[in-house]
Every structure is written in structure tokens, then in C-alpha cells.
N, C-alpha and C positions, 0 to 999 in steps of 0.2 A: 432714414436720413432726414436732415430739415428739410422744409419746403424753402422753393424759392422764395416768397418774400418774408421768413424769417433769416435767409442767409444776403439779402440784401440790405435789411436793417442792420444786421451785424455790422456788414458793412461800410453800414451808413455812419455805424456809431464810433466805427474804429478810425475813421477821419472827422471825428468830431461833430456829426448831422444826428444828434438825436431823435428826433425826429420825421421818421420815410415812411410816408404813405403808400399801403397795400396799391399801388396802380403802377401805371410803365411808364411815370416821367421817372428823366433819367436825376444822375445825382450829380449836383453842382459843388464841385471842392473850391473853395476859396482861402487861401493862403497869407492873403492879403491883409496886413494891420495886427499878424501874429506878433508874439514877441521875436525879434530877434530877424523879421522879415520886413523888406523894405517895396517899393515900388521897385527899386532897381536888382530886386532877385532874380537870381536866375530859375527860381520855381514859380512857376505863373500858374493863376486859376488854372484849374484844367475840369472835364466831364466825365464822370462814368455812364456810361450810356445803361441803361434798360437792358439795350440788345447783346451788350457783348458781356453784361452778367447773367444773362438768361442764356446764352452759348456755354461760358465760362460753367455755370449750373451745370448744363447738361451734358459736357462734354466728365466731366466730374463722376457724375452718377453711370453713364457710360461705362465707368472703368472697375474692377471689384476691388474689395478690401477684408482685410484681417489684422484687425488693433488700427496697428499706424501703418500698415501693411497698405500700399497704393497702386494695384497694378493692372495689368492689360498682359496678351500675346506677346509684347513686345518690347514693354517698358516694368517700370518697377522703381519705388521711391520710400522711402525710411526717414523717420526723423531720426538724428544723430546727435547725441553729445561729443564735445569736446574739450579738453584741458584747455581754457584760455582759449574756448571760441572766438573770440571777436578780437584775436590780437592779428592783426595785419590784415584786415579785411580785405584789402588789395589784392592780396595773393589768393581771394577766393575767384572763379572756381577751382581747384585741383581736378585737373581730367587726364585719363589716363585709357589708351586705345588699344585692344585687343585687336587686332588688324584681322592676324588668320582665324579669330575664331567669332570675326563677327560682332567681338562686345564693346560697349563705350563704358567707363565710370566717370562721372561726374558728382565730386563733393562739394557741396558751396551751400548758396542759398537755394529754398528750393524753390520749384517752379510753381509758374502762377495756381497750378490747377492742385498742386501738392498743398499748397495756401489755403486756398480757397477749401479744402476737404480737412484740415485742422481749423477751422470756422466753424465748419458743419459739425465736425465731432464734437466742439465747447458746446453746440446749443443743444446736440442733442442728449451728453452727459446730466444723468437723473440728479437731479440735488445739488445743480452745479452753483458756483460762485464766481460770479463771472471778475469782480474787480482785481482778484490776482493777474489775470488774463491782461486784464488793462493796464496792469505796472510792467507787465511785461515789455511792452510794443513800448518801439524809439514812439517819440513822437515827433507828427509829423511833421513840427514846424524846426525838427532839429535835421531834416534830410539834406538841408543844403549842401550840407559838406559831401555827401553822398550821391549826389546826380552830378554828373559832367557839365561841365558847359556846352548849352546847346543840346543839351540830348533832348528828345522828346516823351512832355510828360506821359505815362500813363499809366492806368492801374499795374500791368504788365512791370514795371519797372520799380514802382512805390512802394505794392505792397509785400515782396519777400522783405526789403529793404525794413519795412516795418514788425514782419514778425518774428525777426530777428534770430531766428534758430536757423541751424543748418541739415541737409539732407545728403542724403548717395541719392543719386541715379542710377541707373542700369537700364543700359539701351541695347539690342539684339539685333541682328540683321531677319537671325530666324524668330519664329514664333514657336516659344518653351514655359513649361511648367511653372507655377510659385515656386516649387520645391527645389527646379534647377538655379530660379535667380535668387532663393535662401543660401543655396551654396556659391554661387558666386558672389553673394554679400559677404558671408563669411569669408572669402580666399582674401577678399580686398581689405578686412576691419583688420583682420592680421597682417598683412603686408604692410598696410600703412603704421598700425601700432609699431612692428619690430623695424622697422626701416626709421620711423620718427618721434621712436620713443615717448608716445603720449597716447593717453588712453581713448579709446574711438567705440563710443557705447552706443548701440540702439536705446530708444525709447520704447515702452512697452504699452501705454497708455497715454492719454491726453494731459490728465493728472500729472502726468512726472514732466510733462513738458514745459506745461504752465503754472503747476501748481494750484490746482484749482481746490484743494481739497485741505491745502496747510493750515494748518490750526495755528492760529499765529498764538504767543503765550501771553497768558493775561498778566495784569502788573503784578509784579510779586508784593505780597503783603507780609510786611517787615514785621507788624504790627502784633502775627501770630507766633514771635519770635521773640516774646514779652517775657517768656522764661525758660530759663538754662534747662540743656538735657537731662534729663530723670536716667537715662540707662548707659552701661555701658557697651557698645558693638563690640567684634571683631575683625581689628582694622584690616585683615585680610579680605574678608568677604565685600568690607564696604567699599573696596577697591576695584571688585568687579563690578559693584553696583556704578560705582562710580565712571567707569568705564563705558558699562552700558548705558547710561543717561550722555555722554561725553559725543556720542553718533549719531549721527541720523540715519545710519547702514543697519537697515531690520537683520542682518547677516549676522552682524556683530553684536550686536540688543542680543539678540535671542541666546547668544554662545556666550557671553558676557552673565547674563540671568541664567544660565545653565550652570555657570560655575558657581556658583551660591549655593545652589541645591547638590552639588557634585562633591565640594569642599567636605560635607558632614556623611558622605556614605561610609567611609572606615568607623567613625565615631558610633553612629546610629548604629549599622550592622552589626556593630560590635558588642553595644549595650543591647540591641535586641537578643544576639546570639546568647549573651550571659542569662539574660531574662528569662528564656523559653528554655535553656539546658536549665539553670534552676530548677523552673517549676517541673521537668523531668525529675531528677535526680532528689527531688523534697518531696516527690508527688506518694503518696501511700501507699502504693500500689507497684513500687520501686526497689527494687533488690541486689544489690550491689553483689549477690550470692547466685541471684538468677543470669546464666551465659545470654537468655531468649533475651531478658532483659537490658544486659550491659549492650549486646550488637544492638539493639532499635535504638539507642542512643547513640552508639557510633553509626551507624547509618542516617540520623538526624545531623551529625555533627557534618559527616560528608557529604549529603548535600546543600547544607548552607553553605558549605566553603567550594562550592562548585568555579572554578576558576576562572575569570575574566579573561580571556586573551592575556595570558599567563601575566598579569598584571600583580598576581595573588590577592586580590580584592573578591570577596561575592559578588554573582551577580549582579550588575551595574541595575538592572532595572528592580532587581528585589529590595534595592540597596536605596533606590531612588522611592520605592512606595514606602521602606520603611522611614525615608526621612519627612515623606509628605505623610505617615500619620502622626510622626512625632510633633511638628512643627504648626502645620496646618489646617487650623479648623475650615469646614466646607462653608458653614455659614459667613467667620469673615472673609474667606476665600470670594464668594460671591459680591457681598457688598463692596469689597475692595475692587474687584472689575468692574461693578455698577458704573460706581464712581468717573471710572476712565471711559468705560466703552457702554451706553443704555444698549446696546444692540450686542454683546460681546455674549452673556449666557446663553441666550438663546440660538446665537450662533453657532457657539461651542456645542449646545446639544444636538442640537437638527445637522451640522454640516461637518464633516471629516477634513482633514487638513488635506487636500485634494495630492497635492502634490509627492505625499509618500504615505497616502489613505492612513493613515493616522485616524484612529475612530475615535465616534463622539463620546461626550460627557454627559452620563446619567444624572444629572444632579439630586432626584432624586431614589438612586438607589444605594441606600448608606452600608447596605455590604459590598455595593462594587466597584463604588466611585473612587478610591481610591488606586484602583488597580487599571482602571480606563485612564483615568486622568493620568496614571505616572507612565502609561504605553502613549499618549498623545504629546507627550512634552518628549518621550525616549523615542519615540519614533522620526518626529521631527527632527529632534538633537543627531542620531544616526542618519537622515537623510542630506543634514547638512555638511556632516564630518566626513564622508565614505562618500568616494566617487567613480563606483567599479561601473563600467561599461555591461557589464554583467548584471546588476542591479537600477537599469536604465525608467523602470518603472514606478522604482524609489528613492529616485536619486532629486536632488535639489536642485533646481537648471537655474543659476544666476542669473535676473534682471528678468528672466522670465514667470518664476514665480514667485518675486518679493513682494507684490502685491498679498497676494495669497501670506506670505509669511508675516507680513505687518499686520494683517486680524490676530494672530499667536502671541502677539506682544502684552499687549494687558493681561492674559492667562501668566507669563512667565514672570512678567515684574509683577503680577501681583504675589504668586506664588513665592518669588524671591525676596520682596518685603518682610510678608509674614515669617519666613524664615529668621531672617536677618531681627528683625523685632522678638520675636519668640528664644531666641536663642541668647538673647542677650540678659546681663546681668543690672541690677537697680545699684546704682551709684550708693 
């Protein structure tokens, strides 16, 4: 976790003191000569002392964690999404009292020390960016509308107010497991979705909270638009492409770019099928007189037509390598995810898609890279479509591992370019 005087500077910066010297004077907020604040506000300089962020520290670290996971024997706190978060701020918090069995829920803003541990996480995130962080937070010379009159200032009250997201609480009378208050997070995100019809999402990482990590898009250049299209598409295909550029849901990216390469399995399979019974039935060595020889050809022809989940199609995944040799060279295949992701090849080869072990990419073994690669795109693809309780191993856990899923996107949209480009016709 950060140290103390890197989560004081934090701090310091999030109310405008860039400036805070590694020592124990405290930190002086001054509100005074903002825009929009007068001498007659009702938010007056106020101090954060030294002492009670060196508590606030400690009482922090005190508690364990897992992601955004914030808990103790007895407590327990979540970052949370919400439809239209910030619409009636008033009605936060939502608390709701388990009486006989001991438990509190509390939805709103979160608490000081839930705060203070989404600070720690930003500084301690590797490669982070911190100015999305800072578009995020009200600022603070906009709180007035948000303090009462007369309330007293203090970090305790300013700063949820400024990190603007909201949290569950889960409070115990007994002291129980992470695992019992996972299930009791989940009784509560259901209840409140079906009861108020709006969606109530955990956060998974610090990244989705604040977006530290968004590639914002560069200006488009018109300029590379100096001459009319040379080929013709198929506007089918270019409608899933379409689609999946239209999302920011890695869910739907990936099942969007899956139907690209899924559109030409009949086609592919079909001219492979013709291809390789030709060179049978042409081959010299061929006797339309020999029995030995007509059944090895119908036994060729029965297992290519090995039935899909009685779809009548081949093999989905025979059907998926035959369209990634037809379409797909390995070399532009590579440079084309260069382009998106410099980390993405060598990901692809060193690391399995963790979540339904999907294995790697030999990029250099050119008798079996074809056959890896179209098991890592169809393992995936099946991990996210199929959700047997029975297959818990390789199943795809929404929000839990979209992370994980969003590294597989440059492989599929690069894959489903080259498709969509390759298959096309010159005007």
C-alpha cells in the first residue's frame, strides 16, 4: 500500500495544495477568493490535521482487502455502480436493517476510510494516470450546495462528497467470513435491482472506477480520407464490425468480432470439404472399382460432417481454423495487433486467457498456430456463450473477468479485419 506521506500529498492535491511537505504540519484548506465563494459562505477555511490522517492511515491498513474489496470481522465496503448515480443525492444513504440476524446495509457515499483506501489504490496502480482521477472529483469550491448550514467542516464530511462514487456497507453484530459478506452483498444487489428496477454493479478494479487507464481517441484525420474506397465489403459482416466498435462492453467486442469469423464457416468448410474430396477422388492412386477405396472416402466425408449440436454445420471449431487459414496471414495478423496493443503478442504467447484457460499462441510454430489460435478465440467464444453451473471452471464470471477479457480484443478485431478485408472484392 502507499505510504503515509504519499497518501497525504494525494490528499493534499485533491483540495488544491500541491504542494505538502514530507513532515507533520497539518494541511490548511482555504476556500476563500474561489470562484463562486464569498466571505459570507457558509464553507469556511477549515484544517486537516497531521494527526487525524495519520489515524485515518492507520486505521485503513488495519483492515484487509481484495480488489475494492475493504474489510474487517465486522464490516465490509464495495465500490458500486449505479443507473443515474447522482440523481437525488438527498435520498442517499439507503440503509436497510437486518434486525434478527444482526446485519446493517448501507448504500450511499462511502465512508471516510473506504476513501481514503480508493487514494491508496490510484497511487499505488503501476503505470497509472492520475488526471482522469482528477476530472472525476466535484470540486471543491462546488460543495456548497452540499454542506448544510451550519454543519461542521471536516475531512469526514468533504471528502466522500468529493469522490463522488458510491459504496454498500455491511455491518455485523457477529464477526464472519469475506465469503459470508460476498453473499450477503449479493442477496442485497438483487433485491435492490428487482425491487428498483436499475442496475447495481460492483466495481472490479480501480481502473473502472475512475478510469485511469482510458485511452481517450486521438483527432481523427480526415485528411487519410483523400480517396474513395478501392474494395467492396460484405455489408453483413460490416455490421457486426460495426456493432462491435458501437461498445465499450468487452462482452459484446468480442461476440460481435466472433460473428465475422463465424458468418464464413458454411462457406469455408464447404469449399475446404470440395478441395480435399477432389484431391481424393483425382488422386492416382484412386479406384472408384476399389470397395477398400470408395469407404476411406466415405469415412473422410463422415467425419468432416461431424454434426454441431445438430445445427448440420461441421465442426464449429474445424470450421473456425479452416476460415483463419483461408483469410488470415500470421504475419499481418501480428502487425495488425502491433499496431493496437505493443504488449498484446507477447501476451498472447506467454499467458492463457486465465478465465476458461484458453491456451497460448505459438507465434512461431507455423504448423500449429493455426490450430492454438482458433482453440483461444473458440474457447473464449464458448466460455462466454455457455453458463452451466457444471462448467464453473470455464465459465465467464461477468465484471469479474472483463478485465481479463479486454486483453482478447485486439487478437479478435484484428482477426476480424483481416477477414472482412480479405474476403472482399476490388470495386
Amino acid at each position: 500500500m502507499a505510504t503515509f506521506y504519499e497518501f497525504k500529498k494525494m490528499v493534499g492535491k485533491i483540495f488544491g495544495k500541491h504542494i505538502v511537505e514530507e513532515n507533520e504540519d497539518d494541511i490548511v484548506i482555504s476556500f476563500q477568493n474561489r470562484l463562486g465563494f464569498s466571505q459570507q459562505s457558509n464553507i469556511a477555511d477549515f484544517i486537516i490535521t497531521n494527526s487525524e490522517l495519520r489515524e485515518l492511515y492507520d486505521r485503513v491498513n488495519a483492515k484487509l482487502f481484495e480488489k475494492l474489496e475493504l474489510f474487517s470481522e465486522n464490516s465490509y465496503e464495495i465500490a458500486i455502480s449505479l443507473e443515474y448515480p447522482m440523481m437525488g443525492r438527498e435520498q442517499y444513504p439507503v440503509v436497510s436493517s437486518d434486525i434478527a440476524n444482526g446485519i446493517k446495509y448501507t448504500l450511499g457515499f462511502p465512508s471516510i476510510e473506504y476513501c481514503a483506501f480508493l487514494i491508496m489504490k490510484i497511487i499505488d496502480e503501476p503505470n497509472h494516470c492520475w488526471p482522469p482521477f482528477f476530472l472525476r472529483l466535484t470540486r471543491p469550491e462546488s460543495l456548497r450546495r452540499y454542506i448544510s448550514e451550519g454543519e461542521t467542516m471536516s475531512l469526514e464530511v468533504i471528502l466522500p462528497q468529493l469522490i463522488r462514487e458510491l459504496s454498500l456497507q455491511i455491518e455485523t453484530n457477529d464477526a464472519i467470513t469475506v465469503e459470508d459478506f460476498r453473499k450477503y452483498k449479493t442477496s442485497f444487489v438483487f433485491q435492490f435491482m428487482y425491487r428498483c428496477n436499475c442496475s447495481c454493479i460492483e466495481f472490479s478494479n480501480i481502473n473502472e472506477v475512475f478510469h485511469l487507464n482510458r485511452n481517450y481517441r486521438e483527432r481523427i484525420k480526415f485528411e487519410q480520407f483523400d480517396t474513395p474506397p478501392l474494395r467492396e465489403y460484405l455489408s453483413d459482416v460490416v455490421d457486426y464490425y460495426k456493432m462491435a466498435l458501437s461498445t465499450s462492453d468487452p462482452y459484446i467486442k468480442f461476440i460481435s468480432f466472433y460473428h465475422v469469423m463465424e458468418y464464413f464457416y458454411d462457406e469455408v468448410f464447404r469449399k475446404k470439404m470440395i478441395t480435399d474430396l477432389r484431391e481424393r477422388i483425382t488422386n492416382p492412386g484412386f479406384s472408384y472399382k476399389s470397395d477398400d477405396k470408395l469407404y476411406e472416402v466415405a469415412l473422410f466425408v463422415k467425419n468432416r460432417l461431424k454434426m454441431n449440436d445438430e445445427a448440420g454445420q461441421g465442426n464449429e471449431l474445424e470450421s473456425l481454423k479452416f476460415v483463419l487459414n483461408e483469410y488470415v496471414p500470421i504475419d499481418d495478423l501480428k502487425t495488425r495487433i502491433s499496431e493496437m496493443d505493443s504488449t498484446a503478442i507477447q501476451y498472447y504467447e506467454l499467458n492463457k486467457a486465465g478465465f476458461c484457460n484458453a491456451p497460448t499462441i505459438p507465434w512461431s510454430d507455423m504448423q500449429g498456430i493455426y490450430i492454438q489460435l482458433a482453440k483461444r478465440i473458440y474457447f473464449i467464444r464458448n466460455s462466454l456463450v455457455h453458463s452451466k453451473s457444471s462448467k464453473n471452471q470455464e465459465r465467464y464470471k461477468p465484471y469479474r473477468d472483463e478485465i481479463q477479457l479486454q486483453k482478447e480484443i485486439p487478437l479478435v478485431k484484428s482477426v476480424a479485419e483481416l477477414i472482412i478485408i480479405n474476403s472482399s472484392s476490388i470495386i
